[in-house]
N, C-alpha and C positions, 0 to 999 in steps of 0.2 A: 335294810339300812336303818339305823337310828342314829340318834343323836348326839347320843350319850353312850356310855356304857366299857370307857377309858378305864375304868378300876374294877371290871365284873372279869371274868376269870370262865362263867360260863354263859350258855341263852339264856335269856328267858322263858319258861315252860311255856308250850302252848295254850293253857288251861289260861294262864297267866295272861299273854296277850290277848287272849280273847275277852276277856274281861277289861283288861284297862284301856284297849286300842279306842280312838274317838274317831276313826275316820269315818265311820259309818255317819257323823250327822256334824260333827265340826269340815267335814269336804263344803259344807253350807258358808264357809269363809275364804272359799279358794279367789275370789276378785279381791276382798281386803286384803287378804294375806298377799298376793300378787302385787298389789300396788304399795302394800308398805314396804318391800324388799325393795321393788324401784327404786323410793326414796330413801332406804336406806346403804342401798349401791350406791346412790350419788353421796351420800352423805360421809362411807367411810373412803372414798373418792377423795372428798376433800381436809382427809384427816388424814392422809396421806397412804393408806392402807391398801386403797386399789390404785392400779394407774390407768390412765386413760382408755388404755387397749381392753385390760379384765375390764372395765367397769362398761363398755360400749356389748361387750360377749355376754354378760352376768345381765344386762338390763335388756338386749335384743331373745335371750335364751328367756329370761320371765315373761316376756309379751308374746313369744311364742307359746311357751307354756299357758297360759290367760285366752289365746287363740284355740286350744283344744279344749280347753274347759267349757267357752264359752260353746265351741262349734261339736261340744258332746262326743269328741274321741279322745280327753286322756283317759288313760288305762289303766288305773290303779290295780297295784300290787300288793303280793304277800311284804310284809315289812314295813309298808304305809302305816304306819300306826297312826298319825294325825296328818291332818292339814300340810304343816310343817316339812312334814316329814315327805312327803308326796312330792312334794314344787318341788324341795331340794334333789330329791333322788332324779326326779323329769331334768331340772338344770341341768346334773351333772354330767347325766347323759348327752345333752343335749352340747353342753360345752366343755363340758372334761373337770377335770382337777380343777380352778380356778373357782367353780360355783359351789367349791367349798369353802373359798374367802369371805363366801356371803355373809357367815355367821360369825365372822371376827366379831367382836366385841357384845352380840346379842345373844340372850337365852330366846328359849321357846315362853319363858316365863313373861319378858317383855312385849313378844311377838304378838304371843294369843291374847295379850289382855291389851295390846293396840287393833289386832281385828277386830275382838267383841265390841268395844268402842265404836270402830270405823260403822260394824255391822248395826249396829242399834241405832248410830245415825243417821242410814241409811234407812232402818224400818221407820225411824220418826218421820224422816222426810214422803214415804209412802202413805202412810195413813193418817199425815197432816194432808195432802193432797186428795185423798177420799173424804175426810170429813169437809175440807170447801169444798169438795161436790155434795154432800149432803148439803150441806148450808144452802147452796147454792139455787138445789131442789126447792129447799125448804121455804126458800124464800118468795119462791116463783108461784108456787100453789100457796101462800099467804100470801100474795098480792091479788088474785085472784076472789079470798075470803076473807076480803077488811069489812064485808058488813054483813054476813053470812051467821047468822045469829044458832047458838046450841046452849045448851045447858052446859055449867060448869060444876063438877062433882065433887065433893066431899066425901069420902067412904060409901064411896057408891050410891050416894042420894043425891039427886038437883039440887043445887044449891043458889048458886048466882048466873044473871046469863053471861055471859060471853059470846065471842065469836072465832068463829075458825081457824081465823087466819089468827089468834091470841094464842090459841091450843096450838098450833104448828108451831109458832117462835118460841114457846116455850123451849122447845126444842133445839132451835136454834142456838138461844144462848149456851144451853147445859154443853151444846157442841162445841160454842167459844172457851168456856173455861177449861172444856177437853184441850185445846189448842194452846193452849195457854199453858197448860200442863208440860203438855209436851215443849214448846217453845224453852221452857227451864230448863226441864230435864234435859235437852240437848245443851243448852249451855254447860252444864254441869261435866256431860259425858264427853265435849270436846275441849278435851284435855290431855295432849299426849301420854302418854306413860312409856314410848319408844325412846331406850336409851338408860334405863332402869336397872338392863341386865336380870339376873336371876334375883337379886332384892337389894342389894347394895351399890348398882352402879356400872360403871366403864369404866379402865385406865383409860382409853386410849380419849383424845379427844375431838368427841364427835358434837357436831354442832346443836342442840337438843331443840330450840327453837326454828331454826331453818327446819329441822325434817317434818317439828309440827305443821309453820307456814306450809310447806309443800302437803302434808296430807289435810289440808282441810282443818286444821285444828283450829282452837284460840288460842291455846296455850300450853304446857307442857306442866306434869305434877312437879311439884315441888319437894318431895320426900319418892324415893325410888321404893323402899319398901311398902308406903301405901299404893304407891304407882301399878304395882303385879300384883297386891294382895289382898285389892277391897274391890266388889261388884255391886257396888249400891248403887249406880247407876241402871243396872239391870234388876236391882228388885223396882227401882222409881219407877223404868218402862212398865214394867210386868203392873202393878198400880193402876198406871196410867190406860191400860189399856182394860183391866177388867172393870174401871169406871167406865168408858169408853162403851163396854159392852153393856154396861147395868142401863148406861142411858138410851141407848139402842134397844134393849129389850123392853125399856116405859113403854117409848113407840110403838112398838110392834103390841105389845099389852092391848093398850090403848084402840088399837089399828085393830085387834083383832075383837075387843068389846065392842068397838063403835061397827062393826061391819056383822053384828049380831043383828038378825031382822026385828028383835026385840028394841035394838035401838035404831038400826035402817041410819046411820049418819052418811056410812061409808058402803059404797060399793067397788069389792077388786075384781080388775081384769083378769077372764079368767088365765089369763095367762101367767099371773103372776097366784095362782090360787092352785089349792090341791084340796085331794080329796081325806077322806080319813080310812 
């Protein structure tokens, strides 16, 4: 099953599909993707396109479908090419003819670039949630060393003293501006682009705000060709998180110089310790 392929005359070679198919790592969308059809069932619902009956079959047959994803039985097939493609073929099965209304008015083009969204703001809200547990850490063992006096380094020489619990905030903060980061970049990334279509739009009309309200958005793009065709959102994350890492590895640097018997600061459990 695909999507498309209304003006093709033959297959596509298998040589062919196995190269362009994305299921193998966009299936990583199968809960955004599921919940944006939701709100986009209710949506073309109310633009007149489904009627009560399809739109109750098409949004019961999605949360079934969300039910084997989550519970690790659906069963992906030859023809899955994406994400997309997957739910829909599960739907139809599952409710007939009707769960091909789904796609009145949407490409896959507005589709996958409202999951990548949905998906990235779900990764921010994860790893903004891990770093206030570092902080959190951080904070606890620098309460501990507000008068816990060390040398503070310059290229590797003593230089001025400090204390412990100084060197551990440092930390701290670098972790705030990470959060900080991230807090933008989600502003930025929740921004529907459902409703876009393939780069030019809808006839039909669907409510473009209601379906953002309903997914969690702020707001909805305001030009449908930037809405499917720009991921700068996704270079910002990708950024945000190799800083994220750079200042993760000072510590650990640090953690792992100061826990040298040459400087005896730090001693680790050996449970959190290996061998070489």
């Amino acid at each position: 099953m695909t999507l498309w392929g209304g003006a093709f005359s033959e297959p596509s070679d298998a040589d062919l599909r196995a190269l362009q198919d994305s299921i193998s790592f966009d299936k990583r969308f199968y809960k955004q993707d599921i919940i944006g059809s939701i709100a986009y069932a209710r949506a073309i619902t109310a633009a007149g396109i489904l009627n009560d009956q399809e739109s109750a079959a098409i949004i019961d047959g999605l949360r079934h479908v969300l039910a084997e994803f989550e519970g690790g039985t659906f069963e992906l097939k030859d023809g899955d090419e994406d994400i997309h493609t997957a739910v829909e073929r599960r739907l139809t099965e599952l409710v007939g003819s009707v769960g091909g209304k789904l796609h009145t008015g949407r490409s896959r083009n507005d589709q996958v670039a409202t999951d990548f969204r949905l998906w990235v703001l779900d990764a921010i809200a994860q790893v903004d949630a891990l770093l206030a547990d570092t902080q959190a850490a951080i904070i606890e063992k620098a309460s501990e060393h507000v008068e816990t006096l060390m040398p503070g380094y310059t290229h590797m020489q003593p230089a001025q003293p400090i204390t412990a619990g100084h060197w551990l905030m440092s930390f701290f903060w670098m972790l705030s501006r990470d959060r900080e980061r991230l807090s933008d970049i989600a502003g930025r990334t929740a921004v529907s682009p459902l409703g876009s279509g393939a780069l030019a739009g809808t006839p039909f009309d669907i409510d473009r705000a209601l379906l953002a309200t309903e997914l969690g958005f702020q707001s909805y793009t305001q030009n449908s060709l930037d809405g499917v065709s720009d991921r700068d959102f996704v270079a910002e994350f990708l950024f945000a998180l190799a800083l994220i890492g750079t200042h993760l590895s000072r510590f650990a640097e640090d953690v792992i110089i100061y826990s040298n018997p040459l400087f005896g600061y730090i001693t680790l459990n050996d449970r959190y310790s290996t061998g070489s």
